[in-house]
MIDOSE-1310 file (N, C-alpha, C; in nm, 2 decimals, decimal comma, always signed):
residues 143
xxxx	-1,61/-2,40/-1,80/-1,56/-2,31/-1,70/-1,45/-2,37/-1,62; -1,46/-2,51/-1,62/-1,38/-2,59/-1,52/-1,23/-2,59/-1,58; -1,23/-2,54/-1,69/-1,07/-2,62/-1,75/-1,02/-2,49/-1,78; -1,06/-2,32/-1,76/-0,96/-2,21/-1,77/-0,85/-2,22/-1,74
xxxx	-0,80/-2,26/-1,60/-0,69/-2,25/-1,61/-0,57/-2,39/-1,68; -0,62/-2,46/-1,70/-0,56/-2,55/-1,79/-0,58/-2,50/-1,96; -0,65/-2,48/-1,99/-0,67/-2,37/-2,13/-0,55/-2,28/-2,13; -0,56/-2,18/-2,03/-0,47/-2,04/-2,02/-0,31/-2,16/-1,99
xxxx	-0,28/-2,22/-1,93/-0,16/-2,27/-1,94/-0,15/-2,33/-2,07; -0,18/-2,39/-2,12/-0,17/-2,42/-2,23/-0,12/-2,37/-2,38; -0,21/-2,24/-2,36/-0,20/-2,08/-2,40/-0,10/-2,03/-2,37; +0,00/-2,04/-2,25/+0,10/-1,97/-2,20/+0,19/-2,06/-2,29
xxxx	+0,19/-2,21/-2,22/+0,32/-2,28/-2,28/+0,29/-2,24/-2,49; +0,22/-2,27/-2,56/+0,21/-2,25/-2,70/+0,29/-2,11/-2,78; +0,26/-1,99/-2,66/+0,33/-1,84/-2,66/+0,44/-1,83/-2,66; +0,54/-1,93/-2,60/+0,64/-1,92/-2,54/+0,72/-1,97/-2,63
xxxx	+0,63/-2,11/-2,69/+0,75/-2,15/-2,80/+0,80/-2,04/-2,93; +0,73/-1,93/-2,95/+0,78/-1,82/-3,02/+0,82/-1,70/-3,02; +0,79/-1,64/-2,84/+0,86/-1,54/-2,80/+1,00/-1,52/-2,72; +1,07/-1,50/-2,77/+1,25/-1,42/-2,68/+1,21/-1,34/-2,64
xxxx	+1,33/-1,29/-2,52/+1,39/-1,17/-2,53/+1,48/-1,11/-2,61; +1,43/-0,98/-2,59/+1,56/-0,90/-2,67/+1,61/-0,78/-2,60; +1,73/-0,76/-2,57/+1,77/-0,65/-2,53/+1,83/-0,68/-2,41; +1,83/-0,76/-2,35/+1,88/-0,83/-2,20/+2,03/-0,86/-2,23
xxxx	+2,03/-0,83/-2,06/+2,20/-0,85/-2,03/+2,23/-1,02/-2,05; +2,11/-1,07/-2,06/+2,12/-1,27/-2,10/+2,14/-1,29/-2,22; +2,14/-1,18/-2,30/+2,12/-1,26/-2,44/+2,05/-1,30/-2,48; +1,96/-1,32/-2,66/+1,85/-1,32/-2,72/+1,84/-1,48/-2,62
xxxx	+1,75/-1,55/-2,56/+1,73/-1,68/-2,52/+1,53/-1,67/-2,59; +1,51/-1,81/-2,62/+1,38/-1,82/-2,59/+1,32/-1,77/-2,44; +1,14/-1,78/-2,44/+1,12/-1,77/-2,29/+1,08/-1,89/-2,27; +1,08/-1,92/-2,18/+1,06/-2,03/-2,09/+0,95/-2,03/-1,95
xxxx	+0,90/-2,11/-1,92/+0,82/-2,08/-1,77/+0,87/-2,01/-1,65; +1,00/-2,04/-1,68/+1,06/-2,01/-1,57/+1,11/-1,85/-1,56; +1,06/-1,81/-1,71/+1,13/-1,64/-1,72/+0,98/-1,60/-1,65; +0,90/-1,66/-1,60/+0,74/-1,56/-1,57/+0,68/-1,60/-1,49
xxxx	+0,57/-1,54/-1,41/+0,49/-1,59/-1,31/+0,32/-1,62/-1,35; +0,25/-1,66/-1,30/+0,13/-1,67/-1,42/+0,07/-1,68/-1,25; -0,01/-1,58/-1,28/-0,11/-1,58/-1,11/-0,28/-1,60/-1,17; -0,36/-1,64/-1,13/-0,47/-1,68/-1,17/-0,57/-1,61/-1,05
xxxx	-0,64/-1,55/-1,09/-0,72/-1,36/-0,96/-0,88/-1,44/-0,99; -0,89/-1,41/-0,88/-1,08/-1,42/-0,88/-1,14/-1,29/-0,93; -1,06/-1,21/-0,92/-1,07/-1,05/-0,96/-1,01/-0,94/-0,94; -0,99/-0,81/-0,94/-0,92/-0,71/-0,97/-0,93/-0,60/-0,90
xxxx	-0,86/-0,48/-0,85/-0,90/-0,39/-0,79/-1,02/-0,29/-0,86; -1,06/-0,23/-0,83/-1,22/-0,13/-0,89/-1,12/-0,05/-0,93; -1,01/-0,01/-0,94/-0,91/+0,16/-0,94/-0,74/+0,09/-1,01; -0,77/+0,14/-1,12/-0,63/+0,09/-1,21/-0,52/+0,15/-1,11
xxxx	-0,51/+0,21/-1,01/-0,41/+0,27/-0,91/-0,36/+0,22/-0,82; -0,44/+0,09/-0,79/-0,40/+0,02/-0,71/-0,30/-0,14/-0,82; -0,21/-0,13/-0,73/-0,14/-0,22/-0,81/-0,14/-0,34/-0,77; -0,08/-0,44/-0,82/-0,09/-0,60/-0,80/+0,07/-0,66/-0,78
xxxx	+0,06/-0,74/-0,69/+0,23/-0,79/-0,73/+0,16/-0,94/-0,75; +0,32/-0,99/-0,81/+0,32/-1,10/-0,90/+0,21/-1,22/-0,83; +0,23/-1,19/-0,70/+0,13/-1,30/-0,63/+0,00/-1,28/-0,60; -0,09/-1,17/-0,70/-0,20/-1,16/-0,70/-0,27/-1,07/-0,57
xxxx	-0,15/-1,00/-0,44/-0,22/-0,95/-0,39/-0,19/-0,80/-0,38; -0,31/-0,74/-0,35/-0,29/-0,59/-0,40/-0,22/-0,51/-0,29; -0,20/-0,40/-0,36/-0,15/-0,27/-0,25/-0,21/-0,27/-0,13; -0,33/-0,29/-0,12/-0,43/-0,29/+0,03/-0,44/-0,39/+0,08
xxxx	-0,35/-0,47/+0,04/-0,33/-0,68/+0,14/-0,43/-0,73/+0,06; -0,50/-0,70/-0,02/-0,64/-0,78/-0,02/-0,55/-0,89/-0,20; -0,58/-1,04/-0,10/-0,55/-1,10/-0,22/-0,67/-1,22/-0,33; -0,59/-1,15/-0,43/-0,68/-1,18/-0,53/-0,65/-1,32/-0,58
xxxx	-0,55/-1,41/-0,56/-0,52/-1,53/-0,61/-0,63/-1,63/-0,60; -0,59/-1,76/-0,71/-0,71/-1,78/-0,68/-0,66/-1,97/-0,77; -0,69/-2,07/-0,73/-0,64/-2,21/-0,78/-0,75/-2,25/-0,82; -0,86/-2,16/-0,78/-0,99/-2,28/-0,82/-1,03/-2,25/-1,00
xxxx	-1,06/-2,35/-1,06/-1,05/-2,28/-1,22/-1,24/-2,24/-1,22; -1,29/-2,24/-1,16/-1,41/-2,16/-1,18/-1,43/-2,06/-1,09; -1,34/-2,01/-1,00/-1,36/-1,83/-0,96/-1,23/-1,75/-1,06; -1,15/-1,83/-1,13/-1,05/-1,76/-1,22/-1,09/-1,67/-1,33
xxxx	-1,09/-1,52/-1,34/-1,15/-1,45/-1,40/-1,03/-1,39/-1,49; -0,94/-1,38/-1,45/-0,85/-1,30/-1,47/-0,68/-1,37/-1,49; -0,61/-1,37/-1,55/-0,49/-1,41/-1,58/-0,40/-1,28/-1,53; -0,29/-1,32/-1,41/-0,18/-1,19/-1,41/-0,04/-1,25/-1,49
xxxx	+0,02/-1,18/-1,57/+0,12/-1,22/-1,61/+0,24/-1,16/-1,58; +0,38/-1,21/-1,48/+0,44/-1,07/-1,45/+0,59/-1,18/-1,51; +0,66/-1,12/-1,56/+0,80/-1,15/-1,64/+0,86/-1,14/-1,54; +0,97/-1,24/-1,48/+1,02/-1,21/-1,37/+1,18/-1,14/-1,42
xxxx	+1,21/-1,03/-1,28/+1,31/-0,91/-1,32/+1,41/-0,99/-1,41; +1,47/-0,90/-1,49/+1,61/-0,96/-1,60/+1,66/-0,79/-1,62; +1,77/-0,85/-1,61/+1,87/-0,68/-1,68/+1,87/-0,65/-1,78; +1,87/-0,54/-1,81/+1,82/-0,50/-1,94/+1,95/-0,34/-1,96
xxxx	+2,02/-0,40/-2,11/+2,14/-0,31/-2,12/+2,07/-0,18/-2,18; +2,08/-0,07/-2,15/+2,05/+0,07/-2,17/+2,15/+0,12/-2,32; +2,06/+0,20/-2,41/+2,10/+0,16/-2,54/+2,26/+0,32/-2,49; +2,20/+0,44/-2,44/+2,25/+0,54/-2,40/+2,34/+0,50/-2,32
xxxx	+2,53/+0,52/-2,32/+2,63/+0,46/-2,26/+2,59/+0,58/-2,09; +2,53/+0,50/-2,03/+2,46/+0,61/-1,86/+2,54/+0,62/-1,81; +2,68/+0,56/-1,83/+2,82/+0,58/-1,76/+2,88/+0,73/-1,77; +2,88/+0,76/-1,88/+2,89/+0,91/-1,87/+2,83/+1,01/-1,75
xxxx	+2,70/+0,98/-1,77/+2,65/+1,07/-1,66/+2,65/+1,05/-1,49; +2,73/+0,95/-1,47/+2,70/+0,91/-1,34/+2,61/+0,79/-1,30; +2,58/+0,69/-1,39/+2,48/+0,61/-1,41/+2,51/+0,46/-1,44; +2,42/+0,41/-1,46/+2,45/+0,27/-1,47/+2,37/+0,23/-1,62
xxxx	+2,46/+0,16/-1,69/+2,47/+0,08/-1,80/+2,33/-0,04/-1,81; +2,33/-0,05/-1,70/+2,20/-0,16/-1,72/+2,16/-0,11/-1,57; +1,95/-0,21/-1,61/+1,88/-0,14/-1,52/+1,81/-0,29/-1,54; +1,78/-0,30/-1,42/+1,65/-0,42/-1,41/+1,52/-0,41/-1,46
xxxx	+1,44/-0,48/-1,55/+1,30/-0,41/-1,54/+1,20/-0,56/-1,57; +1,11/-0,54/-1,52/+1,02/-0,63/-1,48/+0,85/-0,62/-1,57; +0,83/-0,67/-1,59/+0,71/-0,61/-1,68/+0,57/-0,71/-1,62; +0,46/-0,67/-1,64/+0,32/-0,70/-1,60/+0,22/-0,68/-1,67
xxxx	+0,16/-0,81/-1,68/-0,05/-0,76/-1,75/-0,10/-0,84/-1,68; -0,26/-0,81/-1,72/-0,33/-0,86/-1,61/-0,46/-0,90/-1,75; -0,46/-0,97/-1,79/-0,58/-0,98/-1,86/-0,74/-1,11/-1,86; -0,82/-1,04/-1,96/-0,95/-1,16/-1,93/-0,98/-1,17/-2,05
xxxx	-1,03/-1,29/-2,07/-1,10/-1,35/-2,19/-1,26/-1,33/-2,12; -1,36/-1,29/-2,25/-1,47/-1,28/-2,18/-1,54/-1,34/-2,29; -1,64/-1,41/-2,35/-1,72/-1,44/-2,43/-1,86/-1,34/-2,41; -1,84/-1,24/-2,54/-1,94/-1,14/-2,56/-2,02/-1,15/-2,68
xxxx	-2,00/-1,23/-2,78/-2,06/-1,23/-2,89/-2,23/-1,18/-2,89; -2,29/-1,23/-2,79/-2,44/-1,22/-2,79/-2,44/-1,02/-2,78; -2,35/-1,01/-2,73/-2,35/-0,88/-2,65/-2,30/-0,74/-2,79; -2,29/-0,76/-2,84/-2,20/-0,68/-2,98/-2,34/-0,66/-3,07
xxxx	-2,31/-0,48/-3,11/-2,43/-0,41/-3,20/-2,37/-0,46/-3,35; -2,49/-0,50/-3,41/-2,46/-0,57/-3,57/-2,32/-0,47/-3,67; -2,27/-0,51/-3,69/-2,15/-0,45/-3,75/-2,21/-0,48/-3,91; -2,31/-0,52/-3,96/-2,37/-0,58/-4,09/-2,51/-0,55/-4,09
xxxx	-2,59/-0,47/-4,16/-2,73/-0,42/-4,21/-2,75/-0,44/-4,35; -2,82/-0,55/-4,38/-2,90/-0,58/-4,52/-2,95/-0,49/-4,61; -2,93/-0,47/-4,71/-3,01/-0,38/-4,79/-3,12/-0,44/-4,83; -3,22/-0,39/-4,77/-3,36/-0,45/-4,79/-3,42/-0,43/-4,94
xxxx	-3,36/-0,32/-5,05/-3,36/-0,31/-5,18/-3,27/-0,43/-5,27; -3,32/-0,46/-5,37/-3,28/-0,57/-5,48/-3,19/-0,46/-5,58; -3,19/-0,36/-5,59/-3,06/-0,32/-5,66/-3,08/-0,15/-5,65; -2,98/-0,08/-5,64/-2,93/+0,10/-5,67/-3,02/+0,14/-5,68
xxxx	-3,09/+0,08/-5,82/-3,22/+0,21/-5,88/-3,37/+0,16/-5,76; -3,34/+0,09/-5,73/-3,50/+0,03/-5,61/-3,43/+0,13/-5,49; -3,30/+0,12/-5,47/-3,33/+0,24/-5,32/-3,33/+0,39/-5,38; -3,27/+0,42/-5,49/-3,29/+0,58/-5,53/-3,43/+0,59/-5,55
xxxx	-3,52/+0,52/-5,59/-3,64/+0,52/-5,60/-3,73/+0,55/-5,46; -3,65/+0,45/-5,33/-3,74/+0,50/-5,26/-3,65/+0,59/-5,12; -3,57/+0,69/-5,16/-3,55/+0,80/-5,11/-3,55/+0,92/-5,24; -3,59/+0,87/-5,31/-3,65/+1,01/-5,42/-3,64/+1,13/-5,33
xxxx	-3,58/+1,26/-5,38/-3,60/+1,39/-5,35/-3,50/+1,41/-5,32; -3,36/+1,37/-5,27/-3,24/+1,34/-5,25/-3,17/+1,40/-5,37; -3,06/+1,51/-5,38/-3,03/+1,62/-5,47/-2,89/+1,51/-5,53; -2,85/+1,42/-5,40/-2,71/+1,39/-5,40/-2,73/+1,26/-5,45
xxx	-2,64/+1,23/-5,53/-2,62/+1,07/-5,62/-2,59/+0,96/-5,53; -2,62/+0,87/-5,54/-2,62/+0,74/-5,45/-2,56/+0,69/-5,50; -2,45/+0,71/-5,60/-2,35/+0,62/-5,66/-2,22/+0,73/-5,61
């Protein structure tokens, strides 16, 4: 539990060496640490309505940040703003050609395994004719 947030950075820097941007007033660049903010939350609002800024604290002041790597439940990831050219020439209409946009997730790694209904049930019959045998009366072919 002690090494999440050294895990999740680790995770961050590994991601990075293979995602760009695309569509930015910068040009295709790799990303870098420096294109994003990585906030580390003891937890979350109860109400997907309330929002989060990059520094983990919510719409109602209440902040969720958090350095210690065993109350870190939660990874926020927020891309810091970049211009972004509009494919529609918006000059026509009275508008602007590029628009800033900033993007955000908020995610958790949880280990559930114990927790998950068997996705796999044994056929307790040794072959076709041993289970037609023992649901006899059945109109419908089991093949």
């Amino acid at each position: 539990m002690a090494i999440r947030i050294t895990r999740a950075n680790r995770a961050r820097d590994n991601l990075l060496k293979t995602n760009a941007t695309k569509f930015s007033t910068a040009d295709y660049h790799k990303l870098v640490p420096a294109d994003l903010t990585v906030t580390y939350l003891s937890g979350i609002p109860a109400s997907d309505s309330i929002g989060l800024n990059a520094a983990g604290v919510d719409e109602n002041g209440v902040n969720w940040s958090t350095t210690d790597p065993k109350a870190a439940r939660f990874a926020e990831v927020t891309v810091n703003s970049i211009a972004f050219a509009t494919i529609f020439p918006a000059s026509f209409v009275g508008s602007n050609d590029t628009m800033n946009r900033q993007t955000q997730a908020v995610a958790r790694f949880n280990n559930a395994l114990c927790q998950f209904t068997p996705m796999f049930i044994c056929n307790p019959y040794t072959s076709i004719g041993a289970l037609q045998t023992a649901v006899s009366g059945t109109t419908k072919p089991m093949i």
